[in-house]
C-alpha positions as CSV (number, residue, x, y, z in Angstrom):
1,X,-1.1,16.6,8.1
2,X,-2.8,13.8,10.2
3,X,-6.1,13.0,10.0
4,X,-8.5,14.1,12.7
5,X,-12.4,13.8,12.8
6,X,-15.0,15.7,14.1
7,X,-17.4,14.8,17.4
8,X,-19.5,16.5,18.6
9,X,-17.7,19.8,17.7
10,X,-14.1,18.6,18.9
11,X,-11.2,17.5,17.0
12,X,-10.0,13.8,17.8
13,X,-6.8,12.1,16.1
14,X,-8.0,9.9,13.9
15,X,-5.6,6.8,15.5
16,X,-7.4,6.2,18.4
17,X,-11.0,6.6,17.3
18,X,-10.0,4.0,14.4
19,X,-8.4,1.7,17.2
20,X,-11.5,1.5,19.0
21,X,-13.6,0.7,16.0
22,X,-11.1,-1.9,15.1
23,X,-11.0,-3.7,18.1
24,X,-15.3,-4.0,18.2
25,X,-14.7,-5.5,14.5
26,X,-12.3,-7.6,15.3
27,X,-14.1,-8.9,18.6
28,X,-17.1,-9.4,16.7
29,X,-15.1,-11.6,13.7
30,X,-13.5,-13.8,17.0
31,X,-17.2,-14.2,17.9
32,X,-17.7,-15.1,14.6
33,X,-14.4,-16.9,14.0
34,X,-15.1,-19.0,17.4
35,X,-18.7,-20.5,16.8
36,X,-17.6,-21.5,13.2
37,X,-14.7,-23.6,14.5
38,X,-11.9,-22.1,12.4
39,X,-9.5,-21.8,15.3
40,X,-8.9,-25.6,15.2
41,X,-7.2,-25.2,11.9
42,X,-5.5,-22.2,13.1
43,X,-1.8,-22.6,14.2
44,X,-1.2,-19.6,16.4
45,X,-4.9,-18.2,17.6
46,X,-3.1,-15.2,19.2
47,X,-1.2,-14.1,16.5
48,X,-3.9,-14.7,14.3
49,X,-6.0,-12.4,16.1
50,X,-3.4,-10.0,16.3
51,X,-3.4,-10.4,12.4
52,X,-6.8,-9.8,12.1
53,X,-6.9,-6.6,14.0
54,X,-4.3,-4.7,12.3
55,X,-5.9,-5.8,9.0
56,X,-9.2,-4.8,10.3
57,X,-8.1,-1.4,11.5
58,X,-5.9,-0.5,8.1
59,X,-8.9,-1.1,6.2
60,X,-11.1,1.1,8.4
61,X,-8.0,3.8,8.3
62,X,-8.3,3.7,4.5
63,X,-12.0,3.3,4.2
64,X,-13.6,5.9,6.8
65,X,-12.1,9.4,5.6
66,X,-14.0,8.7,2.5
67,X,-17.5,7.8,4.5
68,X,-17.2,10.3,7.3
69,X,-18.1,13.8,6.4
70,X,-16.2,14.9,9.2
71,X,-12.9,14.5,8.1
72,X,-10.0,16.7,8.1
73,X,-6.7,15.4,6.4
């Protein structure tokens, strides 16, 4: 069954929601990422970015259905 969480009442699949929350995370590591100057020893920034968001957005797919009470599975 695929995972869907409760706002506000209404049932949202679980993908998108997770996307969005990724995307913050991974904007706010760039940030991050950017004023600590690790992009000069990065080869590819794009694909490193692109790296960083999936990474951040399987780790929030594995780690919210246990944090959120509104969870269905």
């Amino acid at each position: 069954m695929i995972a869907e969480y409760a706002i506000g009442g209404v049932y949202v699949a679980a993908a998108p929601v997770e996307a969005c929350m990724a995307l913050i995370v991974t904007l706010l590591l760039h940030r991050l990422l950017v004023a600590g100057r690790v992009y000069r020893w990065v080869w590819h920034p794009m694909l490193f970015d692109t790296a960083l968001f999936i990474l951040a957005w399987a780790v929030l797919a594995a780690a919210l259905p246990a944090l959120l009470p509104g969870t269905a599975a």
